[in-house]
N, C-alpha and C positions, 0 to 999 in steps of 0.2 A: 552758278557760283554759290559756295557758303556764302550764309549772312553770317557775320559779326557775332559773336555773343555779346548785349549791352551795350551794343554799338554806337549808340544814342547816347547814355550816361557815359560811356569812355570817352566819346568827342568832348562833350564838355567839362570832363576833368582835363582833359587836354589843353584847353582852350586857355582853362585857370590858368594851367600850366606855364603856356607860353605869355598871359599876362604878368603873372607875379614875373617870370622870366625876365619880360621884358620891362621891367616897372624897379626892378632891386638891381644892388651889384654882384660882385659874386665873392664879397668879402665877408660873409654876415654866416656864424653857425648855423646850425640847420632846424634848430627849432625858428627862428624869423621866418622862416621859408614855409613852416609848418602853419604857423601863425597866420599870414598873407592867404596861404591856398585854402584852409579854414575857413576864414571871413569871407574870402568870395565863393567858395563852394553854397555855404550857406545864403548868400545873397542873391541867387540866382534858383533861391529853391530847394538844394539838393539837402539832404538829413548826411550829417557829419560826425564822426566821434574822432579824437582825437588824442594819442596819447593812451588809450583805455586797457587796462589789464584786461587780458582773456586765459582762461584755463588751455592748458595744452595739458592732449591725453596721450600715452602711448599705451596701445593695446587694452584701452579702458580704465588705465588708470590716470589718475590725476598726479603729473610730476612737476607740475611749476606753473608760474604766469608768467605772461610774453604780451609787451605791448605793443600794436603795431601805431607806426605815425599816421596814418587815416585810413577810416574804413567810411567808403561812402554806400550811401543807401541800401547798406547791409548788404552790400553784393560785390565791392571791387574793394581790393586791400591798395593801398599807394603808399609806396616807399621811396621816401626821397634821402637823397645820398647829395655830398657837398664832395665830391671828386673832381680829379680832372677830366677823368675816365668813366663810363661804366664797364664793369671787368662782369665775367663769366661768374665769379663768385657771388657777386651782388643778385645776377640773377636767379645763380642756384638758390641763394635765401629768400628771397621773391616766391619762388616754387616753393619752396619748402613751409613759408607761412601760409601759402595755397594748398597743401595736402590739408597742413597739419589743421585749418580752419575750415577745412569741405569747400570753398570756391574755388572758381574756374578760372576769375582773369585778375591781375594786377598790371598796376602800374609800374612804372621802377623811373622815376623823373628826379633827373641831375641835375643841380644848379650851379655846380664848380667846375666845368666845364666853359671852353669858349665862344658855343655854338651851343642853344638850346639841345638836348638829347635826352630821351626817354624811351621806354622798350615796353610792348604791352606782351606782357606773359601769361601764358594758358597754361592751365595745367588740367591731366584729363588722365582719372584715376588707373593705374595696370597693375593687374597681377602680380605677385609677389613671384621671380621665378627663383630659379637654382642659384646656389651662392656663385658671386660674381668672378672672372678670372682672376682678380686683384686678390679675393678673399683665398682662392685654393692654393694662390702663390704666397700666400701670407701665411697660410697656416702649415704650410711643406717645410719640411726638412727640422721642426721642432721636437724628433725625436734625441739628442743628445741634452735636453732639457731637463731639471727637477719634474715628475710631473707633466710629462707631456698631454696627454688627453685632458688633463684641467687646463693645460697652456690653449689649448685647440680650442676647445668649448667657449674660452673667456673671450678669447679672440674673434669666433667667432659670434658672439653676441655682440662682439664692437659694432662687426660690421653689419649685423641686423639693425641697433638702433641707427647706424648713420643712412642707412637705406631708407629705412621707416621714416626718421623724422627728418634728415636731410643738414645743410648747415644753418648757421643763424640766428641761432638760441643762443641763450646764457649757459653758464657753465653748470652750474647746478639744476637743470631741467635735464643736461645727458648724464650728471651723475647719479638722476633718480630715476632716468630709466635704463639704464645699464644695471643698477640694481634691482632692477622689476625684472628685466631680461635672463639676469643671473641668476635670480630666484625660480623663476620659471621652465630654467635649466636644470634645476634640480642642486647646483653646487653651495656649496654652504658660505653665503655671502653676509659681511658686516657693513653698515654703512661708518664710512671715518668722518668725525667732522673737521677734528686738526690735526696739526702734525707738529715736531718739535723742529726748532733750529737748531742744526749741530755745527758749535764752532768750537775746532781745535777738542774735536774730540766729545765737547761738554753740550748738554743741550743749555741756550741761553734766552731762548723765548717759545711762546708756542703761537700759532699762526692757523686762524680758519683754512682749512684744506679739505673740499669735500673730498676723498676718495675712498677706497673699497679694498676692505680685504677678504680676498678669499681662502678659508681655511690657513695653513699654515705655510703658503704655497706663494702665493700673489698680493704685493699691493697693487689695484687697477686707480690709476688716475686718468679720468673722462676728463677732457681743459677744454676750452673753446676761444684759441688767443692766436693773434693775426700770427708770432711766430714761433713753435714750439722750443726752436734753439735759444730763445730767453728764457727758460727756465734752467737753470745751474744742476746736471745733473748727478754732479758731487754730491750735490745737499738731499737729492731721492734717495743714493746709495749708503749716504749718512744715514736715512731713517729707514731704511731694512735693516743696518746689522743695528739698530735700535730694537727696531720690533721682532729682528730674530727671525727674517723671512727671506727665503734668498731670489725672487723676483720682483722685478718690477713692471707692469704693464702702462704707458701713458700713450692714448690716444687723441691726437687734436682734432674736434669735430667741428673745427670755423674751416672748413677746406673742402677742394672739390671730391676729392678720394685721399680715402682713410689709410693712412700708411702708421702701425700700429710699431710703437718704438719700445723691446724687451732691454731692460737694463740688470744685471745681474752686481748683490751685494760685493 
């Protein structure tokens, strides 16, 4: 039979686990939780960080910081969630702060839940292969496009970085490596910081908005938000016949698969 990797230190993050569990209710935000499992981690020994900025690279560069809720003895990442649920998504971000930090195992420990629950996830690095069937469906049939081969390209570099770094991250760590991605594509990419509000025509504020334009062809918006249909896409279409570009590309990377939404001025 395998053994365990860390088998030893994940039992006793465990254990915290189902103390603090059993010790709180299941009313209290999730830093209280963070709090609890902290103080007893450390009182039983274990080296704790919690809360701490860490560099995330893609492809060697440096595109943001990402904090995780506990990293115990430099080897197990623990992410706690206050759901009712753990859902698929939670773990894919679990993995994804496992690629993206070179370990192998996490925690993923619920405490809004009615029954203690928690998932120990591995992750265990493969080869990058052929773009996926999702990508070659996605980038088909985009020839009656402005631009199709820049359509194709942008596209797919969406789906390079959500493969590479996975979901989980803030919004501006995928808009700075979609722009390293784009660049490395060779296509002629701008980073946007804002965009204007158009009402009735007028623009009446301007608004942090990291997204990307390419050439005279695309604006590419990378988002990472629980539902992409909260974003009003009157007000994207308002800010192309602004900037005089007849695409729009917005990509939501908080999700299990990338499904990349073309909006046209």
């Amino acid at each position: 039979m395998t053994e365990l990797i860390h088998k030893e230190l994940t039992g006793k993050i465990i254990g915290v686990y189902f103390d603090v569990y059993n010790g709180t209710s299941r009313t209290y935000p999730e830093f209280v939780y963070e709090n609890a499992m902290l103080r007893d981690l450390r009182r039983i020994g274990l080296t704790c960080e919690r809360q701490e900025e860490y560099r995330i690279r893609y492809k060697g560069w440096i595109v943001g910081r990402q904090r995780l809720d506990l990293f115990v003895a430099e080897q197990v990442i623990v992410e706690l969630k206050v759901a009712e649920c753990l859902t698929p998504l939670h773990k894919a971000q679990t993995r994804s702060y496992l690629k993206t930090f070179e370990k192998q195992i996490g925690l993923l420990c619920n405490f809004g839940s009615v029954a203690p629950e928690f998932d120990r996830i591995f992750f265990e690095p493969r080869p990058v292969g052929n773009p996926s069937p999702a990508e070659s469906a996605a980038t088909n049939g985009l020839t009656d496009l402005i631009a199709p081969e820049i359509t194709h390209e942008i596209i797919g570099a969406l789906y390079t970085v959500h493969s590479t770094l996975g979901p989980g991250f803030v919004h501006r760590i995928y808009a700075n490596a979609c722009y390293r991605e784009l660049q490395e594509r060779g296509l002629p990419v701008h980073p946007q910081r804002e965009m204007q509000v158009i009402y009735r025509g007028e623009p009446i504020a301007s608004i942090k908005f990291s997204h990307l334009r390419v050439d005279d062809v695309a604006l590419v918006f990378p988002v990472a938000i629980r539902n992409i249909n909260a974003i009003r896409f009157n007000n994207i279409k308002d800010w192309l016949r602004i900037q005089q570009v007849p695409l729009a590309i917005l990509a939501n990377f908080d999700s299990l698969s990338l499904e990349p939404l073309i909006l046209k001025a």
